[in-house]
Every structure is written in C-alpha cells, then in structure tokens.
LOMARMAR-519872 format. One record per atom (N, C-alpha, C): residue in one letter; x, y, z. Coordinates in pm, whole numbers, plus 50000, padded with zeros to 5 digits. Layout:
N
aXYZ;...
***
This chain:
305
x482815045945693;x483885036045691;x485095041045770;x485685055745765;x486315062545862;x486245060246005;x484975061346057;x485025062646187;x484885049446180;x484395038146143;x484595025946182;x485365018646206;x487065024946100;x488005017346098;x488835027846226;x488475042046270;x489415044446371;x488915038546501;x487755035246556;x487365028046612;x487365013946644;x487715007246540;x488544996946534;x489934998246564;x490625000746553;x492135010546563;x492335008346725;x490795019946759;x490945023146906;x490925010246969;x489995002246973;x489534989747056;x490664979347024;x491924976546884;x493084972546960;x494474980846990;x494014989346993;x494974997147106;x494624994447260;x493634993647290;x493134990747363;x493574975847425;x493134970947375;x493754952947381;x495454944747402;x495794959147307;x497234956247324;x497924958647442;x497354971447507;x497704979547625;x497684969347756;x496304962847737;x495704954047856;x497044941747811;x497184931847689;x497934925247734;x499254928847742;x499934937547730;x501444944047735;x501464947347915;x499744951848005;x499674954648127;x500074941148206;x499374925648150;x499184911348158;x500944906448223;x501664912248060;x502924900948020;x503924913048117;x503504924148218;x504584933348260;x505534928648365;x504624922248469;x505764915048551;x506494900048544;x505844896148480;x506444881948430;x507384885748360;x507114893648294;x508504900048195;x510004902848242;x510344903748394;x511064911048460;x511764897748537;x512074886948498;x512464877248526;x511714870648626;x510644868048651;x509834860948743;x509034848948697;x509404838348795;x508314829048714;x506844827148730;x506084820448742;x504694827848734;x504324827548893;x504234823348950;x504264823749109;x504484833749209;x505624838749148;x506734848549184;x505884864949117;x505254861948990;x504724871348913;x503234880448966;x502724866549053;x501034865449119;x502114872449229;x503124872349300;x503244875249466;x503384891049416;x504054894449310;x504394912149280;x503364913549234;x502384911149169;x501244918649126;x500274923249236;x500474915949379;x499764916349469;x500524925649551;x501854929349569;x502584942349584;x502014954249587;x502164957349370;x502194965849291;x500674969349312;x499494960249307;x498554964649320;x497304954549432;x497304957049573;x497224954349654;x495494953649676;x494884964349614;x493424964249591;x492864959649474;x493204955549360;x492874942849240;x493294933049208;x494324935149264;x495104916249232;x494634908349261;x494754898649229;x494384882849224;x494914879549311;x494514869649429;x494824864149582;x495754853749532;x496954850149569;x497854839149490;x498974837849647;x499864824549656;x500654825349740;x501864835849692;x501874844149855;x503144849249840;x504694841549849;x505944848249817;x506834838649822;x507994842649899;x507134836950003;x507734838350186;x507924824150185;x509194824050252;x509474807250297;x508954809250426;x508814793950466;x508214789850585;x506764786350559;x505904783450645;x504424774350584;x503744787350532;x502214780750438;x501224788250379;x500524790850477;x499704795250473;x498714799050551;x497484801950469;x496394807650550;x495024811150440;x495194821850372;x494444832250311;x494654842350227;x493284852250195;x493274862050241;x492064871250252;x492504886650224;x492104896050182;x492074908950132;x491084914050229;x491494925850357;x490774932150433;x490774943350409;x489854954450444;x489924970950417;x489614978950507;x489754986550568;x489324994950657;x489405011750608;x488905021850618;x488915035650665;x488445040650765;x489435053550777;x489115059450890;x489815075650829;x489305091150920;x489445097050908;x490105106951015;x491435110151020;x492095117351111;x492635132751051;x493155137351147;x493505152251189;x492375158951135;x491155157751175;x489995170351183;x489745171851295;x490545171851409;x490035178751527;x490615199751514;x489745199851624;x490045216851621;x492025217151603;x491715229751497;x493235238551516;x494085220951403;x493895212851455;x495135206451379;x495215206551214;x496335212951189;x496805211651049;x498425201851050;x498555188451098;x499585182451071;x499205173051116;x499945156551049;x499285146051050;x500095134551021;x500445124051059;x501185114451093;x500205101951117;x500305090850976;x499765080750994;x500795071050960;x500875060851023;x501675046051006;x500695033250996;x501635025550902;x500185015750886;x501885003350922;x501734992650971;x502534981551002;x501764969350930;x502024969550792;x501204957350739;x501234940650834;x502544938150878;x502824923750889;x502064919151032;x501804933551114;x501214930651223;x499684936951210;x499224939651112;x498064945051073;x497434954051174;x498314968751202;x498894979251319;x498774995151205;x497494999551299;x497965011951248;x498055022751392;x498635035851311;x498995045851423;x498685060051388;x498365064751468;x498795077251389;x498925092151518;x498975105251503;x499015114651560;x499025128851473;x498195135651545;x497635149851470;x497725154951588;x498525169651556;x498915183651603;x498105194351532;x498605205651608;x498375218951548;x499365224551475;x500185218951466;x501475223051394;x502145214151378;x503255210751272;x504695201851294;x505245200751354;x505215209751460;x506835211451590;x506335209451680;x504945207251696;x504465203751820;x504605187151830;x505285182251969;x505015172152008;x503855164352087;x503765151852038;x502655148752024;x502335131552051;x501655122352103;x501495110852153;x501075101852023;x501575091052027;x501125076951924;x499825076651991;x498595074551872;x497275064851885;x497145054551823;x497155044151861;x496575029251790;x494835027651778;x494825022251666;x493945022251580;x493715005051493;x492614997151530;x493004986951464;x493044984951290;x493684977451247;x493994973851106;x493004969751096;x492884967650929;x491554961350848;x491264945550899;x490124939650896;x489734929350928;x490234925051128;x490324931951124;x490574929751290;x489494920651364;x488224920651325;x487314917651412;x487464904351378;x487384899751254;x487414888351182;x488774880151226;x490254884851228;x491474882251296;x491444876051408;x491094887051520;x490714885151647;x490594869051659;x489274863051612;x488494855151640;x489004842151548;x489634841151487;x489674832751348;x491164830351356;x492314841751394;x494064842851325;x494714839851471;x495684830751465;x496604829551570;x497824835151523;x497874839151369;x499584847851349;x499004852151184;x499404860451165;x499344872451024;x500884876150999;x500574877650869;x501524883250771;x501184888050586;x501454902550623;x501214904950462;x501914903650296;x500894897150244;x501634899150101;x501164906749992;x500764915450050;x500784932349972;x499574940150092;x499914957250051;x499274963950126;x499184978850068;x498274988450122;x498565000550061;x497915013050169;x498115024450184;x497905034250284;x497215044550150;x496315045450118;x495685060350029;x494975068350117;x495445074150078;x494925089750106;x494245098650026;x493105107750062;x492495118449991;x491635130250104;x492455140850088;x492345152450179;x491175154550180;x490095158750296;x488485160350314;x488135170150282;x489095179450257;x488995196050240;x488925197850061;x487795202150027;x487515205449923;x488845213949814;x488375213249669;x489815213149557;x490485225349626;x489415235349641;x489945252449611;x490405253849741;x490155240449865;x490675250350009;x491925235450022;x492435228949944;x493425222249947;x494675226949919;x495455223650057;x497065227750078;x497835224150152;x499175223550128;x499915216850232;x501005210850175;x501615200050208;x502755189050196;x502405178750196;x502735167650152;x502785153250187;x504335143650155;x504625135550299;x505455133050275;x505505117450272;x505895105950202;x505965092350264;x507405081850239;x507385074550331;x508595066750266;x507825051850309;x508855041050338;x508885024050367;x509495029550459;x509845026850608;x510695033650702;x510315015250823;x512075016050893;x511615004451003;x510965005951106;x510085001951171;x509615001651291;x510175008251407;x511585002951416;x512585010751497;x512805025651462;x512655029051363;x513025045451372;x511595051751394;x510795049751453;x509285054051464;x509335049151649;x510705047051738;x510935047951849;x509905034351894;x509615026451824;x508665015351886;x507135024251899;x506865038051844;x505605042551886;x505045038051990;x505715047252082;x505695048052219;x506345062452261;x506345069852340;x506165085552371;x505605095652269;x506425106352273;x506135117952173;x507035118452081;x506405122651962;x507495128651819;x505895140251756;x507105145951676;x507185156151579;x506615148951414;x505645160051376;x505435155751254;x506295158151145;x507045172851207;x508315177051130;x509055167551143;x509265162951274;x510875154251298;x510225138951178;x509285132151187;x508895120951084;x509085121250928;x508615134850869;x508965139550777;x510445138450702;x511195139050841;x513105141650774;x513215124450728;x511995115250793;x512545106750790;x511795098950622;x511565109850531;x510405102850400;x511415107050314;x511505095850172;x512275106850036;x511625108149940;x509955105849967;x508995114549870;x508265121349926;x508195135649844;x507275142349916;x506665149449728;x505515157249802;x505145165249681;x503565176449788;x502755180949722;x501975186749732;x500605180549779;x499535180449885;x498335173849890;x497315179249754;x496905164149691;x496205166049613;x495045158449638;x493635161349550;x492315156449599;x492135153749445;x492895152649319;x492535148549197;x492565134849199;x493475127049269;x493395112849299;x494515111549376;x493865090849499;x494605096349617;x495475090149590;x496435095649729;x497585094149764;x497975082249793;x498785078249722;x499225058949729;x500585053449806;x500915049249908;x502085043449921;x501955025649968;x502095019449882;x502675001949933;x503494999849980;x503474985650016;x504034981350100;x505544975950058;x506674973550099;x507304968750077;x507944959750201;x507934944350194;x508224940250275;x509914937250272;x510264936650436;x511514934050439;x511824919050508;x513314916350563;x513114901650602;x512394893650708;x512284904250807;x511374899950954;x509674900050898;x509654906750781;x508104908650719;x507764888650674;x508424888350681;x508484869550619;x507974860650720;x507874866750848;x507784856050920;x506184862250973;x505524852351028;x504204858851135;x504554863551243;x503284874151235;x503204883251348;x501684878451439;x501654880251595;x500874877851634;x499854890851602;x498374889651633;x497604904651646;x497934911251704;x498704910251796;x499304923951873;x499414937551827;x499464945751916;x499364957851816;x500904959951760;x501974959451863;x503664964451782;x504354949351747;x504564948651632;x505004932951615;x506344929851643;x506574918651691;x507624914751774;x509354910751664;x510054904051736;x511264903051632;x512504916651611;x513114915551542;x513784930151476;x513414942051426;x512684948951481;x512304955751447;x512804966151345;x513964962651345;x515164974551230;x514674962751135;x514394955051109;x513924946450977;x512404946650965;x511584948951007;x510294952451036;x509864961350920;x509484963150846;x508804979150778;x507514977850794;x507714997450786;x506015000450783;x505985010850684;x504375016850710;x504535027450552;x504685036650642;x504865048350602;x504605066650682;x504485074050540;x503215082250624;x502465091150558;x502705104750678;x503075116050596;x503125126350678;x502255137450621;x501255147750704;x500725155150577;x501525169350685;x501125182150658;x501915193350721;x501475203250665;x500945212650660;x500395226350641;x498845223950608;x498205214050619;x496695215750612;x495765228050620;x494715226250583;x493815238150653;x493435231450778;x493205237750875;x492665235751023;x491555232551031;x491775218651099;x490195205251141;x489685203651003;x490175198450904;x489945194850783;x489905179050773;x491345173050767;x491515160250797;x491975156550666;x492215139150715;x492695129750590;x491795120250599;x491435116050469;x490395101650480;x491755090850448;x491465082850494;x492835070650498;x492125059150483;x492635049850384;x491625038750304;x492975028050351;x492785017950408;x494125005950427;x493694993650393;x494404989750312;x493714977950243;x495304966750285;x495094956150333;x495814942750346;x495434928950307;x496644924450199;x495924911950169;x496934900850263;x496194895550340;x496714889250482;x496604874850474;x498174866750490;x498034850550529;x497484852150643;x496914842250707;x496884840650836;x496314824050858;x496844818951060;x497034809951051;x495644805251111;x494814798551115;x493664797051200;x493704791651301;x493024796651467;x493084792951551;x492574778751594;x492884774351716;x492744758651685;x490784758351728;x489994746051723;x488474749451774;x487754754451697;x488464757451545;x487574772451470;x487214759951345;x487704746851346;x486814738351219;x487784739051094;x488854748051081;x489514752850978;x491354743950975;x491284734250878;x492614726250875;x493444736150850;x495004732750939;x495904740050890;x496484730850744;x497054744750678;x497884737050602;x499284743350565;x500014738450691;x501424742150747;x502474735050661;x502044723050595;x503094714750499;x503584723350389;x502754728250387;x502534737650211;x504344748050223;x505054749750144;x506214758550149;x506194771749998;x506994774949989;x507034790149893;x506764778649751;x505894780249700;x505324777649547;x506094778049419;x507284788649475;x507954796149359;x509534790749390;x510484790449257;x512004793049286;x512264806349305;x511374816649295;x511904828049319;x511624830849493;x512204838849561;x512224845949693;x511474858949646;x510894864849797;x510314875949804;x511374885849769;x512734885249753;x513944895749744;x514214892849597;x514024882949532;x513834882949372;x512954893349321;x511634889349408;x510734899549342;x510474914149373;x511374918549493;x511494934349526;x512704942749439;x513834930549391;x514424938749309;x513874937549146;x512994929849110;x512714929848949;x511964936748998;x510864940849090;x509824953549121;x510834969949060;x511934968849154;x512444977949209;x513294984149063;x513974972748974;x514734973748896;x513534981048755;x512544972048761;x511754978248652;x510984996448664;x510714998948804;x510785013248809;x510635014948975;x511615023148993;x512705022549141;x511375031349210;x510315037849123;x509135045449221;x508175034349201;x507515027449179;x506475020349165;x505635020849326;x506445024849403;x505795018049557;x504815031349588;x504915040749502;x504075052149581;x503885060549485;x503435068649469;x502345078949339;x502845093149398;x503195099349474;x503375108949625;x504605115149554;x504595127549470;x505975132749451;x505955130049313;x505115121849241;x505265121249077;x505075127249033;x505845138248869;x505455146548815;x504375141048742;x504325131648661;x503395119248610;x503785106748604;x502395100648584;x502105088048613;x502425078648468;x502985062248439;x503065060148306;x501825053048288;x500825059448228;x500035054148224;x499775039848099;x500305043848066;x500605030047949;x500775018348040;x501285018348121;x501405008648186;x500245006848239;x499555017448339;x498705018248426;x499265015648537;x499195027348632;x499835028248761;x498985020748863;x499845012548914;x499235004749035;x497825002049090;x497255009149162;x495545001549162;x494665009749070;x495375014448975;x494695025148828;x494985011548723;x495705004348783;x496054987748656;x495624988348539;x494814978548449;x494754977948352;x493544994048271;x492474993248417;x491595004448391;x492515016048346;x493495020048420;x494105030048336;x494915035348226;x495185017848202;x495805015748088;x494725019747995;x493225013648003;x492505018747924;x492405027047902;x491745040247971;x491775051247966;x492445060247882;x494275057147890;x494965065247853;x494875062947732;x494905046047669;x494435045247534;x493175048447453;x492145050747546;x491015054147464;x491405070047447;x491885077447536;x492195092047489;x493025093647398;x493705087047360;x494175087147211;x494095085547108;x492655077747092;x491545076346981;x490725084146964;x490245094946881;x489635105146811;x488565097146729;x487355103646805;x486405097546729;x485525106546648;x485325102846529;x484645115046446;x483015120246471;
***
C-alpha cells in the first residue's frame, strides 16, 4: 500500500509539473495567440506551429532542420558559426587559432531546397543554433561563447575577422560541454518582422537585423562542432506553384512580437540560451528539454521502494 500510494504521489507530481509547464507563458500577460508565438521562441524544436505576431500579411508555416559539421579540418581548434534566422543564412569560419584571421563561408539554411522552389520571401518565428562537440567526454575542452548580435556588427560577413575579435562581441560564455547541447534562440528584432528574400545576406537595416553567434576557442585540433539549425519559417509561395496566397490574413493577436520578447525576457532575462548556466530550472523544463524535462526532474524526486 506504501509503494502504491508514493507512486501515486509521483504520477501527480508529475501532472502538476506538465500543467504548471502548459499555464507558463500565458501566465506572463499574453493572450493566447501571443502565448503559441513565445512558445515557438522558447522552444523552436517542439512547439506547436501557430501564427507568429508580426504585423503585416500571414504567410504559410513549416519547421525546417538542417546539420552540418565544422572546424574538423587539420590544426583548427577555433570556430565561428552564425545562423541569420529571417533570411534562413548560415555562416561560419574555422582557424587554427583565435587570432588568426580568417574568411566568411556560406552555407545554406534548413529547408533550402524546398524554399528555393516553393518561397518568394521568408521570415522566422522561432529558431535555434545547438551545438555538441564531436570530440569525445575525456578529450573535451575549450570555451564557448554566444550572444543575439546585429548583422551589422558581423561587418555584413564579408572579408576577414577573428574568432577572438567575435567573441568580445557574446555576454555568455561558459565551458564546451558534450553532457547536453549547446542552445542559443532566436530573438527577433524589428527588421526580423518583415520578409526576407532567399538570398544569402538579408536586405533592410541591418543594425535591426539579428542573428545568433556561436563562438567555440580552445578545441582539440580537427575535432569539430556538430551544429543542428532548426527554423520554423513563414513563407510566401511563389506564383505557378498551385498554392493560394493568403496575404489578407494580419497579426491574430492584440499583443506585438515586442509584448512577447519582454514577458519572455521579464519572466527569465536567460531563457534564450543554456551556454554559461550554472543550472538549468528544471521545474519548468528548459526550452527544447519542455515538458520532458519537467518530467524527469519530477520523477527523480519520487523514491520508489
């Protein structure tokens, strides 16, 4: 009868966790619209596909993914990836060192092939850059650094920079770890509101533009980063392709996308990245760890006889 009733115990602890995970952003002054656009933020690889709340028309709505694996060439231990959600743009550059200067590579974003052929303009309403070092537990080392940074201070990625010099420009950093990866989202700013063509550098203000940066720096040599980019992307369909626009459609919500970056921001000012945390709240369940880790943390607190 003991273990039945702590087991019972456990399974609504359990329950409670998941709906306390449910009622978290609605909670934060959002109405439900507004609640679907931050959950798709906060967690960019499980959320539920819902309109974001960008003024100007809807568009369609799809979740793309891509990986790829950089700085394992010979000698390089330093590493510089950028992901440009709104233009669905990534970049990156690997040295042998930090101080060595070094050239932008473009690299296409997730669903590209599908874009290409199908999108006459993109824009994201959530995104995420993870990371997990290729180099096994015991030969893992180094730095990692990331911030939200504009387009413009990344020189239009175009000549050479420094992985050191990118670095000055992150205000989280912490240690490379391979226990679980490395997370930074997206946070959009006001030029993020509008569409971007496929192009690779997206057009507009670029000082209003954001992207993510990921910096890594003392690696072991030709090891690398596996880099997972996940975008959940409006986009508009090209004309010939069979697919109605539906351009009438406007923001769903009374709230703005700047409603929901400060109740994001106000409810916990780190939420956008995992990179530099002493720990995680798992009660909540941290971002694409969501409700699963809410579980988790509650089942480890149930003792079973």
């Amino acid at each position: 009868m003991a273990k039945k009733n702590i087991i019972t115990r456990g399974v609504r602890a359990v329950k409670k966790v998941v709906r306390k995970g449910a009622r978290t952003v609605q909670s934060i002054g959002l109405d439900a619209k507004a609640a679907a656009a931050a959950q798709m933020l906060q967690d960019p690889c499980n959320a539920s596909i819902s309109e974001g709340c960008y003024r100007g028309d809807q568009g369609y709505r799809s979740r793309f993914v891509t990986q790829s694996s950089y700085g394992s060439g010979a000698g390089q231990t330093a590493l510089a990836v950028v992901y440009i959600p709104s233009a669905n743009a990534i970049y990156f550059l690997a040295a042998a060192n930090g101080s060595t200067s070094t050239a932008w590579i473009n690299n296409a974003g997730p669903g590209a092939p599908f874009l290409a052929s199908n999108a006459t303009a993109v824009r994201s309403l959530g995104a995420c850059l993870s990371s997990t070092p290729v180099a096994a537990n015991l030969a893992t080392s180094g730095q990692v650094y990331t911030s939200i940074v504009p387009v413009s201070s990344l020189g239009v990625l175009s000549g050479s920079t420094t992985c050191d010099a990118l670095s000055q420009l992150c205000n989280k950093y912490g240690k490379i770890q391979i226990d679980q990866p490395m997370e930074t989202k997206f946070i959009p700013s006001g030029q993020d509101e509008d569409y971007q063509s496929t192009t690779v550098i997206p057009t507009g203000d670029l000082n209003d533009i954001n992207c993510i940066l990921q910096v890594f720096l003392g690696m072991p040599a030709a090891t690398g980063i596996i880099c997972r980019f996940t975008n959940i992307i409006e986009w508009k369909p090209l004309p010939n392709i069979g697919i109605v626009s539906e351009s009438f459609l406007g923001n769903p919500s009374k709230n703005t996308i700047e409603h929901v970056k400060n109740a994001l921001l106000k409810r916990n000012p780190g939420w956008w990245s995992n990179i530099g945390n002493a720990a995680y709240s798992v009660l909540r369940g941290y971002a694409t760890g969501g409700s699963v880790g809410a579980i988790s943390a509650a089942m480890k607190s149930v003792k079973f006889m």
